[in-house]
C-alpha positions as CSV (number, residue, x, y, z in Angstrom):
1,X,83.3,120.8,139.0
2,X,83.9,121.4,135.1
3,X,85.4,119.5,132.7
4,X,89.2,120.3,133.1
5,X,89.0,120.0,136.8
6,X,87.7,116.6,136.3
7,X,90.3,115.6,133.6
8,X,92.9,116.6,135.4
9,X,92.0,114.0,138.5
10,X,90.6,111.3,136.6
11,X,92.4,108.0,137.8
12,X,93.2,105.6,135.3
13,X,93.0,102.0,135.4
14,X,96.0,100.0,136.0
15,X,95.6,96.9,134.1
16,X,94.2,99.3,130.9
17,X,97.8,100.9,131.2
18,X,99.7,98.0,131.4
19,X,97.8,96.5,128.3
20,X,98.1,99.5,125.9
21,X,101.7,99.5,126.6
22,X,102.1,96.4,126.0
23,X,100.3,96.8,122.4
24,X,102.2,100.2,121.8
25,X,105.2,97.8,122.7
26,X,104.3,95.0,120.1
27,X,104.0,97.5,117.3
28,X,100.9,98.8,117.2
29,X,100.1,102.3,116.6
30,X,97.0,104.3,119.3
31,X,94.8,104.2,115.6
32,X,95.1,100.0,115.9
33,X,94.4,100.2,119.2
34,X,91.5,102.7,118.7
35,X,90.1,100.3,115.8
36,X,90.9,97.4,117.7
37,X,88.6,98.4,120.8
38,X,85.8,99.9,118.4
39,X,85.2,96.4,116.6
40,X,82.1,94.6,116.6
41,X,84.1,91.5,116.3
42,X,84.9,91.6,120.4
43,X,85.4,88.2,122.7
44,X,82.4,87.5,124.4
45,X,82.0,87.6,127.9
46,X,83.4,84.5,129.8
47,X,79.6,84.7,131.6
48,X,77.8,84.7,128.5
49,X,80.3,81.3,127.5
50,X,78.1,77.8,128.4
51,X,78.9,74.6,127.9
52,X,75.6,73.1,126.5
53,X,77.6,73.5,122.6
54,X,80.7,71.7,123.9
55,X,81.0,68.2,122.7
56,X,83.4,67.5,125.4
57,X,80.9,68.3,128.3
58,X,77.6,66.0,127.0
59,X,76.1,63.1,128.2
């Protein structure tokens, strides 16, 4: 199948919708958005996230 073919059925993720419309809806322009999900400075995963550095959760 080439390229176009393939564009033109490519499904698109509900939730990613919803959350760049909400953006575009807040102000920001596709370039934020684009800069936004190109930065190093990304959340890390919630699996990657341990408690052994919370002072809350030690002996």
């Amino acid at each position: 199948m080439n390229m176009l073919k393939q564009m033109e059925i490519e499904e698109y993720d509900a939730e990613w919708i919803n959350l760049i419309m909400s953006a575009r809806k807040m102000g920001l322009t596709m370039e934020d958005i684009r800069a936004f999900l190109r930065s190093p400075f990304q959340p890390k995963k919630l699996a990657q996230i341990t408690n052994e550095n919370d002072p809350c959760m030690s002996p």
